[in-house]
C-alpha positions, 0 to 999 in steps of 0.5 A, a space after each residue: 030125124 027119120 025122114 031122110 032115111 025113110 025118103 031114101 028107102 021110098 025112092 029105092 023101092 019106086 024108082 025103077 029107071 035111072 034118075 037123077 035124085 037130089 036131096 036138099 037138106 038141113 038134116 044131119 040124118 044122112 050119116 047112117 045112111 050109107 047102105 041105102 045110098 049105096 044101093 041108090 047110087 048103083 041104078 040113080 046119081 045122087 045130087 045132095 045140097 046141105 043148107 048150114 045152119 044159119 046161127 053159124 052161117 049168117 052169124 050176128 050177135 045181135 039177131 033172135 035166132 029160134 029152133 026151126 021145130 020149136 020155135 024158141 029163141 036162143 039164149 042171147 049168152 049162147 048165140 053170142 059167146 065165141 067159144 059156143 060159136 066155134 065149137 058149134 062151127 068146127 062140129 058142123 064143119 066136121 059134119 059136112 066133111 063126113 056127109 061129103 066122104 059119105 056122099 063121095 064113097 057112094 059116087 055122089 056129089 055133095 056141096 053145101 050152101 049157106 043160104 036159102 038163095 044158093 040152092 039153086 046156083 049150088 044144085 046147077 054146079 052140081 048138075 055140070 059137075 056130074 054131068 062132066 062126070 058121067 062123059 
């Protein structure tokens, strides 16, 4: 997936006044990126809100999940077996946790939200946060 890198290197070459830049992403394409976060971070503040992947998150044996690109359906045996969910739970804990060090190596602020309807309470608190930051 490159549209997060390439997003990141547009925003370096046209935004030319200090900005705030928020990211919200489902997209794990941020690690590899810290070269250009840490250039975006000396001029601009970087708010990034993760959404989780709603298999893990709003988990529920019984419910069809599909691919968001292809949209076909999970095996049942996959979406409901314990050890497929916690080893993709603790691999996508351990994702948030680098993209957080990342984001945090470069002065940013990072949180993650399970839901479509926590973005905007998440990008709030995130705003406060560096807002008290930036005093």
């Amino acid at each position: 997936n490159t549209a997060i890198p390439t997003l990141l290197h547009h925003a370096q070459a046209t935004l030319k006044k200090a900005s705030v830049i928020v990211v919200i992403s489902d997209s794990p394409a941020v690690l590899g990126t810290e070269r250009i976060l840490a250039l975006l971070s000396q001029r601009h503040h970087i708010l990034w809100v993760s959404i989780e992947d709603c298999l893990i998150a709003n988990h529920d044996a019984e419910r069809e999940y599909a691919d968001i690109q292809t949209l076909e359906t999970f095996p049942k045996q996959l979406r409901t077996d314990p050890k497929v969910i916690e080893a993709l739970t603790e691999h996508v804990k351990n994702h948030n946790h680098k993209v957080s060090q990342l984001l945090a190596s470069v002065k940013s602020n990072h949180t993650t939200v399970s839901t479509e309807q926590g973005i905007v309470s998440a990008l709030y608190k995130l705003l406060h946060e560096s807002s008290l930051e930036l005093r």
